[in-house]
C-alpha positions as CSV (number, residue, x, y, z in Angstrom):
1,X,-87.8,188.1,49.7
2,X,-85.9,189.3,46.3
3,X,-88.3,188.1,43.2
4,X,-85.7,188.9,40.9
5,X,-83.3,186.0,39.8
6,X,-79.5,186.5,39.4
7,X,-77.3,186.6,36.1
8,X,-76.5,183.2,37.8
9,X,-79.8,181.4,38.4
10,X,-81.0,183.0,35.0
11,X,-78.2,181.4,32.7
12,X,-79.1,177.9,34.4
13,X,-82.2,177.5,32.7
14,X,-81.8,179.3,29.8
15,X,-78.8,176.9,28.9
16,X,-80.8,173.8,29.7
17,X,-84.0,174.9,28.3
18,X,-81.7,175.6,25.3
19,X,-80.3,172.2,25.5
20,X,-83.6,170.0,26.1
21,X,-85.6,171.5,23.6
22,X,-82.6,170.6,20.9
23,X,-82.0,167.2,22.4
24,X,-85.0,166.1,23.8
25,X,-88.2,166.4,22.0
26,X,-91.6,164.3,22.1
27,X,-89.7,161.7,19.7
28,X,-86.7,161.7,21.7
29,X,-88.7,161.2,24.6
30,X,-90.5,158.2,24.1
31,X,-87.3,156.6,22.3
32,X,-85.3,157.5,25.3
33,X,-87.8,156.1,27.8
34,X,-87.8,152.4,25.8
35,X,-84.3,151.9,26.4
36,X,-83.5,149.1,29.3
37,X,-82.5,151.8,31.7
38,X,-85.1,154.1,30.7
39,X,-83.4,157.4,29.6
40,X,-81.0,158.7,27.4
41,X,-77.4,157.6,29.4
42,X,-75.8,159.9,26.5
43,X,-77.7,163.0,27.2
44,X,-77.8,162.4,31.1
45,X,-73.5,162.4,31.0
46,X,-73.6,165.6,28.7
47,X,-76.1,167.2,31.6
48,X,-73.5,166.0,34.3
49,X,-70.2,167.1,32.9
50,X,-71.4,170.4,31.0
51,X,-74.1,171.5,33.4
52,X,-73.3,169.6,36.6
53,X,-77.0,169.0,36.8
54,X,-76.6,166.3,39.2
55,X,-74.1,167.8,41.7
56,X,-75.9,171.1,41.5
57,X,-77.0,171.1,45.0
58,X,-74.0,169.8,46.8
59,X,-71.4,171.1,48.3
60,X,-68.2,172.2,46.1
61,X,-66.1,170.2,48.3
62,X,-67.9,167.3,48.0
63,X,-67.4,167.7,43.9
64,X,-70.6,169.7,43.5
65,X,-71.5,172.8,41.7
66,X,-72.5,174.2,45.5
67,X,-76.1,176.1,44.2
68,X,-79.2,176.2,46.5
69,X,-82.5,174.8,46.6
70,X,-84.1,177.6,44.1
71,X,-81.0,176.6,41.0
72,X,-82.3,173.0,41.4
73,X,-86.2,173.8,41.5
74,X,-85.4,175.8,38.6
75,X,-83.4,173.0,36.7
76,X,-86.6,170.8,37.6
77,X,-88.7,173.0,36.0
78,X,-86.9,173.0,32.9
79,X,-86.7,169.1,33.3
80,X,-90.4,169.2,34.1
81,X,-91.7,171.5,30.9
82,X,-89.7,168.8,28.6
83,X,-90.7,165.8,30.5
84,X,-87.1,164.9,30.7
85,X,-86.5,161.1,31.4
86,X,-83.3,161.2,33.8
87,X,-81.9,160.0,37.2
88,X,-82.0,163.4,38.5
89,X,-85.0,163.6,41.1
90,X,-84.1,160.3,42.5
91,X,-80.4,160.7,42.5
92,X,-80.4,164.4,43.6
93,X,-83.3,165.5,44.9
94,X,-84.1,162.4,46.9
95,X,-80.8,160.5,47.4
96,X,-77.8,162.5,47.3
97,X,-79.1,165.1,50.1
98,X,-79.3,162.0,52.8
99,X,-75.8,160.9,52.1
100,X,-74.7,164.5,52.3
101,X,-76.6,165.2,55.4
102,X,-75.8,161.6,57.4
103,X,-73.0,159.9,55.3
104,X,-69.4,159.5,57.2
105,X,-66.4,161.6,55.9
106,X,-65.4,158.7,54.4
107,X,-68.9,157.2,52.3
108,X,-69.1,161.3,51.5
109,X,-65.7,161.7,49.9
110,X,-66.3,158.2,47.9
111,X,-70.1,158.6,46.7
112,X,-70.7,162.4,46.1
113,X,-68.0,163.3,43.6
114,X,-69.2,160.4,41.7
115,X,-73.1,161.4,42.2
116,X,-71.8,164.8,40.7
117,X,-70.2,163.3,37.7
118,X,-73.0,161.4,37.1
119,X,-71.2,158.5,36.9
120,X,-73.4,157.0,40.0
121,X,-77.5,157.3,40.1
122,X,-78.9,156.4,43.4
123,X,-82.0,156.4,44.5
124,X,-84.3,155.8,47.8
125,X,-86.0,152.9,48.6
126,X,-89.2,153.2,51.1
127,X,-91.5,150.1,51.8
128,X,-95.0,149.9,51.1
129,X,-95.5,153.1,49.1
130,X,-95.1,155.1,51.9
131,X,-92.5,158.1,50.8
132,X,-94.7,160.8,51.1
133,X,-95.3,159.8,54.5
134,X,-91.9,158.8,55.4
135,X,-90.7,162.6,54.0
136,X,-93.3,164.3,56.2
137,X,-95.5,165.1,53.8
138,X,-99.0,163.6,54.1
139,X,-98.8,162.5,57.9
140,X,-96.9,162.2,61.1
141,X,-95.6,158.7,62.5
142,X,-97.5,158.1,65.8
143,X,-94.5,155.8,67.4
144,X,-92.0,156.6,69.5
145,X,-89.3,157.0,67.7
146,X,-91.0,157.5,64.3
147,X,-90.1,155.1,61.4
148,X,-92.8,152.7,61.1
149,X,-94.0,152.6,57.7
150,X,-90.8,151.0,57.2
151,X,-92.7,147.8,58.5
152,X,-90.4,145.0,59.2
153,X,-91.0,141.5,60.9
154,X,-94.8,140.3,60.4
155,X,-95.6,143.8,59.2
156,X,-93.9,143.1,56.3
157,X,-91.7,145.9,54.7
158,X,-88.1,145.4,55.0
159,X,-85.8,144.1,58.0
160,X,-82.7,145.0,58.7
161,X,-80.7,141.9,61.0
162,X,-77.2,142.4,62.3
163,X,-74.6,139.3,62.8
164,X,-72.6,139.7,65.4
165,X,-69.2,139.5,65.4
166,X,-68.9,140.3,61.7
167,X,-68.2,143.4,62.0
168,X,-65.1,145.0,60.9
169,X,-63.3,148.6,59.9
170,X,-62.4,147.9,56.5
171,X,-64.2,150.2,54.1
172,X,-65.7,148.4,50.6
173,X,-66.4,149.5,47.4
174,X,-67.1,146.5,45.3
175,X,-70.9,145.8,46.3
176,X,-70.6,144.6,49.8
177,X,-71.6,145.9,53.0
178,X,-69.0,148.6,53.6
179,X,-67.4,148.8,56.8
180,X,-69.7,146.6,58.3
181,X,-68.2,143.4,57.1
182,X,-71.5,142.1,56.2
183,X,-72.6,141.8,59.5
184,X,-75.8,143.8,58.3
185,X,-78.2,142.2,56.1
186,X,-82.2,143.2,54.7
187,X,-85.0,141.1,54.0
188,X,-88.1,142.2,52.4
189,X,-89.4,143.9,49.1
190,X,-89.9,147.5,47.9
191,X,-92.1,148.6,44.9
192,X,-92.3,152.1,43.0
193,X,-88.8,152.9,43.4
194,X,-88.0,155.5,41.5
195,X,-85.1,154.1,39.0
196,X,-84.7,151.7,41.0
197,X,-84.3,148.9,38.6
198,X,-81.4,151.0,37.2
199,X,-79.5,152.8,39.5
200,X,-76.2,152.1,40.8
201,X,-76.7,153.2,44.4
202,X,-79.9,152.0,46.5
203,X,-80.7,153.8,50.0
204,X,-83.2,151.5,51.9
205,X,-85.4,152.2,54.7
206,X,-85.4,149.4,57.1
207,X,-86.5,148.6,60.2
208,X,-84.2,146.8,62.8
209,X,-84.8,145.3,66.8
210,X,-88.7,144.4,65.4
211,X,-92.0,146.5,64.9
212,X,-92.9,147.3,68.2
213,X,-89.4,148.3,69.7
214,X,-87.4,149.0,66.7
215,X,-85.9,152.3,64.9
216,X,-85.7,152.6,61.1
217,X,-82.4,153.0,59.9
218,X,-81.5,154.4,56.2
219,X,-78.6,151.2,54.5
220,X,-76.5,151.5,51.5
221,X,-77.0,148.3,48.8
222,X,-74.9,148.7,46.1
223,X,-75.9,147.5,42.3
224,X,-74.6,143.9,42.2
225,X,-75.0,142.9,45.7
226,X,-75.4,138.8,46.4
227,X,-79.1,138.4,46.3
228,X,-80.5,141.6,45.2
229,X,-83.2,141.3,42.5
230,X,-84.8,144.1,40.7
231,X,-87.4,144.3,38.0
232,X,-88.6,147.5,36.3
233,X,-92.0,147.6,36.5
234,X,-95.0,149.4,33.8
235,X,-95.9,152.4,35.1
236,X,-98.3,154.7,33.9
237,X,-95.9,157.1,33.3
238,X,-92.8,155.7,31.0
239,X,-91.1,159.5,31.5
240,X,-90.4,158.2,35.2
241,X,-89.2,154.5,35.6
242,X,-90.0,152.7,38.2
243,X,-88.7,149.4,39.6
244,X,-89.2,146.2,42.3
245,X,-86.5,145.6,44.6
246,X,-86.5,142.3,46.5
247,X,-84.0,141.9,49.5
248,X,-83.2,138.0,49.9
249,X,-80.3,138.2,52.6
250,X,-78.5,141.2,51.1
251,X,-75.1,142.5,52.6
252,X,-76.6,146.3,53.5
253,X,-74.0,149.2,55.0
254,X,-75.7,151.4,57.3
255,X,-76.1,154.9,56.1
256,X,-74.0,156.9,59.0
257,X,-71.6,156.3,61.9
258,X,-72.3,153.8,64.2
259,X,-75.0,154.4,67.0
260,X,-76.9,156.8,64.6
261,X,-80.6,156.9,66.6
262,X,-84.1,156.3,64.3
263,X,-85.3,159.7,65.5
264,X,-82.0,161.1,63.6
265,X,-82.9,158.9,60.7
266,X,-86.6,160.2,60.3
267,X,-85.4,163.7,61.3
268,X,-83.3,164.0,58.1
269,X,-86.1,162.0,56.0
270,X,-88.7,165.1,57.3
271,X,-85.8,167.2,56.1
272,X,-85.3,166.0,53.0
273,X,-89.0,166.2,52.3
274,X,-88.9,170.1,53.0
275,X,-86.5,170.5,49.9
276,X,-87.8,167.5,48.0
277,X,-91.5,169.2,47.8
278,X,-89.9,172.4,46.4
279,X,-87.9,170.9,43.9
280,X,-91.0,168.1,42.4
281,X,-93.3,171.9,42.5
282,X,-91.3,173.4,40.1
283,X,-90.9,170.2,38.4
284,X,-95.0,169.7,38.4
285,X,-95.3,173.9,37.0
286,X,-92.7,173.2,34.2
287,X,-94.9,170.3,32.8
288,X,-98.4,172.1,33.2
289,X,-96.7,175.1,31.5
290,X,-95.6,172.9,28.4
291,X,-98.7,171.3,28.5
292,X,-100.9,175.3,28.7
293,X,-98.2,176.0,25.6
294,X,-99.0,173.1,23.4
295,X,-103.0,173.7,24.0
296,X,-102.5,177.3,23.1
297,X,-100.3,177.1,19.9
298,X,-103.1,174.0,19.0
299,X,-106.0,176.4,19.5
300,X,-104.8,179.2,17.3
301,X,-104.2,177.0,14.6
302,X,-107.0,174.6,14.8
303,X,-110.2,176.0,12.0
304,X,-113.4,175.4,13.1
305,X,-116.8,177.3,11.8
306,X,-113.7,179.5,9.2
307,X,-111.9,180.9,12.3
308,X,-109.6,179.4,14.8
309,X,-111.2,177.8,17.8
310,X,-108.9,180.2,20.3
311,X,-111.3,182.7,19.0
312,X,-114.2,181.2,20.7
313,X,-115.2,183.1,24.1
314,X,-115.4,179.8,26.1
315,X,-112.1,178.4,24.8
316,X,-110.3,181.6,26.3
317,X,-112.3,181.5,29.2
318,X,-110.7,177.3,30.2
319,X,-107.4,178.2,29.1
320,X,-107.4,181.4,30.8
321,X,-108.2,179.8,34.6
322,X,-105.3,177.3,33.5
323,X,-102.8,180.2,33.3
324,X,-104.0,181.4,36.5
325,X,-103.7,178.5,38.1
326,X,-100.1,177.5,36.8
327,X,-98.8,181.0,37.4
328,X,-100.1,180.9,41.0
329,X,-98.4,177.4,41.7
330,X,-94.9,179.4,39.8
331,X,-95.0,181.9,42.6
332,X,-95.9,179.4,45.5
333,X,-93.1,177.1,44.0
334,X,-90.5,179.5,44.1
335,X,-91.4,181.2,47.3
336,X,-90.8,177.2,48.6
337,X,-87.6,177.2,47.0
338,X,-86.3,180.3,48.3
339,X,-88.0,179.7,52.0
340,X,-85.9,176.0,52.1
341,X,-82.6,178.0,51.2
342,X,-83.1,180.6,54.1
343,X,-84.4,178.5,56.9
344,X,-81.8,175.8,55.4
345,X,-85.0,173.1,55.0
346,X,-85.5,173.0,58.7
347,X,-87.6,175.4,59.3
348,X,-91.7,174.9,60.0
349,X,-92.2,177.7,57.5
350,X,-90.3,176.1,54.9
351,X,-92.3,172.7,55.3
352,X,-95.7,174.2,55.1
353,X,-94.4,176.4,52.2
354,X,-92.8,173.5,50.5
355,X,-95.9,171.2,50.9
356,X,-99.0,173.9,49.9
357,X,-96.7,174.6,46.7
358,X,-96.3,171.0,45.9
359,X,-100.2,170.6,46.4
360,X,-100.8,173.8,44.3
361,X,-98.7,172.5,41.4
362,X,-100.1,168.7,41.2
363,X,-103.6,170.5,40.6
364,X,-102.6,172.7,38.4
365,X,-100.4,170.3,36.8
366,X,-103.5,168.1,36.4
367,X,-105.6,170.6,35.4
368,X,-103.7,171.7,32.3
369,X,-103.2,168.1,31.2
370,X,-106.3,167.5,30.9
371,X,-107.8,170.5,29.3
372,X,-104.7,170.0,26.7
373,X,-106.4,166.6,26.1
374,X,-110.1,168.0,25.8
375,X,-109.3,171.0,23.6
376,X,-106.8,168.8,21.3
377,X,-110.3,167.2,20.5
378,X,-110.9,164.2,18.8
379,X,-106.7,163.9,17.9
380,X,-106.1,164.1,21.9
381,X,-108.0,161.5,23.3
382,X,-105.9,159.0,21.3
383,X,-103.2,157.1,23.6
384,X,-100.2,158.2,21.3
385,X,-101.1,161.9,21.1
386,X,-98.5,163.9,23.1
387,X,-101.0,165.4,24.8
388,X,-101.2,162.2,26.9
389,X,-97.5,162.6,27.8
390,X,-98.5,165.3,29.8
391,X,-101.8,163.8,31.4
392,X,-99.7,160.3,32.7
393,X,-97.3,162.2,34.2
394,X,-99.9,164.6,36.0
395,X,-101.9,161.6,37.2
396,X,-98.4,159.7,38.3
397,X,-96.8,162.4,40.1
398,X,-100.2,162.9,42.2
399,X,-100.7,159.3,42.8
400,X,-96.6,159.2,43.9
401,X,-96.1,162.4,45.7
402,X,-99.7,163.6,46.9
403,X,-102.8,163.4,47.1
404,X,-103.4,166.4,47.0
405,X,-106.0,166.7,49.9
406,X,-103.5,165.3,51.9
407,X,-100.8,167.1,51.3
408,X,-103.2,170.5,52.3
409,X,-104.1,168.9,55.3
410,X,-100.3,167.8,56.8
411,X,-99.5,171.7,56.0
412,X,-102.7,172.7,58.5
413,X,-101.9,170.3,60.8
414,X,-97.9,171.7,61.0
415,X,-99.9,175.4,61.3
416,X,-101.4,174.1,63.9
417,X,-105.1,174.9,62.3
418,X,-106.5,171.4,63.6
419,X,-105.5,171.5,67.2
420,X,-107.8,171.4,70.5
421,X,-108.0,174.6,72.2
422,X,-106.8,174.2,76.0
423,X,-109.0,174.6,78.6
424,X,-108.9,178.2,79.8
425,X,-109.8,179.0,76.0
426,X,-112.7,176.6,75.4
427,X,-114.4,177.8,78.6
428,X,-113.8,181.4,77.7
429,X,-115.6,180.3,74.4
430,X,-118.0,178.7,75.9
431,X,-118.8,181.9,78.1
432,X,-119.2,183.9,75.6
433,X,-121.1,181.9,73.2
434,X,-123.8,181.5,76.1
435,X,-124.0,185.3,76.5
436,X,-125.0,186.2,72.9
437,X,-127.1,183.0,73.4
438,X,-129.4,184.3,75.9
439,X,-129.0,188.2,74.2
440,X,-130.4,187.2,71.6
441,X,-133.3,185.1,73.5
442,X,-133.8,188.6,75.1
443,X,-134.0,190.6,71.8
């Protein structure tokens, strides 16, 4: 592994760090996250059509910049450290890559240059809360062809139903169902979607054919579709909108050709998870880094006793383990980013990587908020200090992407830490164990 960054990769975030700190300050923040869709639409179409931040993962023929997994993580840290209200994790981190990886030539060529412009957000859709678990990060799916925490029938969820004899090859663009004619539609309801009461694209996880013999499929509902109602919802975090979507008969498009298989589905979900947890690390390490910055500059200038309180042994000594810790989820974060780009996210190496550095960071992440808060005193446990910017977002990101404990514990399992020794070892153990047993009786 090369540690060094190129000219490249180096230029991206100095030019949005550049950027955000001009454009999107504290007071810019929580203006920007009152607004009906939640962010600053002006700012996100200067970061698309200067910086490409949206496309900057996809492909150059798809109308992307055509970087890697380690120039987005690095654009999410940046986006991270300023607490940047946008449509970028949930349009391209978590939606884009799946039409990339399972869109047809044809829903490719129409979405993904517009994704890239920023002139369509998109974001995924997974029932019950369930989209670490659906991206392979805090548990396996015990069923047969994976897919069931998309629920469905009396498990609740969403359902996809198909109409036979409605189906058709004409392509749409207007809201419908695409070329399925509206044969498919969904039923159900989906909270915590991220910008999902905004974005122009929605990629749902559904389950079709029932619980018990079913598949989950990934389908296309488009902003304006008959009988689609979404509500934004208060979150504890206003820096990351969230939103309700209820499905009441809604024309759907399937997300890939015709006969795609659930396994296939939840294959590029697991996938999508690999490069998803590198990119929300470095996201989680930009914040606790702003968060370590703040405390410091507050400490040095704070008087208590007629000298700084920075100056006090045990004040060095908290903010000190905080910069160990945040540096120490950097390195695992962009060892993730650069393991997804070489093993191309499918690796096994990649998904432990990826999911220990996303662990790493939400604790360290939550650990510098809330020291900022402590140290900032009295002024920091008010709600409108800044300092609470920082500590919602740390205790939102681990409550949507973690916990923590579990996220450690998938990455054993995947290593294979857990599993049941096989017989010829056991007894082997067993042999042996007996021996020093009855050596030591001996002695």
């Amino acid at each position: 592994m090369d540690a060094a960054f190129t000219d490249e990769q180096v230029e991206i975030r100095r030019t949005l760090r550049r950027l955000l700190r001009e454009r999107c300050g504290p007071d810019e923040v929580k203006a920007a996250v009152r607004t009906a869709p939640g962010h600053d639409e002006a700012l996100w179409r200067l970061l698309a059509r200067q910086l490409g931040l949206p496309g900057l993962a996809l492909p150059r023929e798809a109308g992307g910049v055509g970087c890697g997994p380690t120039e987005l993580a690095l654009a999410c840290e940046e986006t991270g450290r300023a607490l940047l209200p946008s449509p970028l994790t949930a349009t391209a981190v978590l939606a884009a890559p799946l039409v990339d990886r399972l869109g047809t030539g044809a829903l490719r060529a129409e979405l993904l240059p517009r994704i890239a412009d920023g002139e369509l957000t998109a974001s995924l859709a997974v029932p019950g809360g369930e989209l670490t678990r659906a991206l392979g990060l805090t548990g396996a799916d015990d069923d047969n062809d994976g897919g069931g925490w998309a629920g469905g029938g009396r498990a609740g969820g969403v359902q996809a139903r198909e109409s036979r004899g409605h189906r058709d090859s004409r392509g749409s663009g207007d809201g419908g169902s695409g070329g399925y004619g509206g044969g498919w539609r969904l039923y159900g309801q989906v909270d915590q979607v991220l910008d999902g009461h905004s974005a122009g694209l929605l990629l749902v996880a559904a389950r079709t054919g029932g619980y018990t013999r079913g598949r989950t499929l990934l389908f296309l509902v488009r902003a304006g579709a008959p009988g689609l109602v979404r509500t934004r919802l208060t979150a504890l975090d206003e820096t990351r909108p969230q939103g309700r979507i209820e499905l009441r008969d809604v024309p759907a498009e399937p997300l890939g050709a015709e006969g795609v298989e659930g396994a296939e589905v939840v294959g590029a979900l697991a996938r999508l998870g690999t490069t998803a947890a590198a990119a929300l690390a470095a996201e989680a390490v930009g914040a606790a880094d702003a968060a370590l910055e703040r405390t410091v500059e507050y400490v040095r200038t704070r008087m208590q006793f007629g000298r700084s309180i920075g100056s006090f042994q045990a004040v060095k000594h908290r903010l000190a383990e905080v910069y160990v810790k945040v540096e120490a989820a950097r390195s695992a974060a962009y060892y993730a980013a650069w393991a997804v780009g070489h093993e191309s996210g499918a690796g096994a190496g990649a998904a432990v990587a990826s999911g220990l550095a996303l662990a790493q960071a939400l604790e360290a992440q939550r650990t510098a908020a809330g020291e900022a808060v402590q140290l900032h005193g009295g002024v920091g446990f008010t709600w409108e200090h800044d300092a609470h910017l920082y500590f919602k977002r740390a205790a939102s990101d681990e409550l949507l992407f973690g916990p923590v404990h579990r996220l450690r514990a998938r990455a054993a399992e995947r290593e294979g830490l857990f599993a049941e020794p096989d017989a010829a070892s056991a007894s082997a153990t067993a042999s042996t164990d007996g021996h020093r047993a009855r050596k030591a009786v001996a002695v």
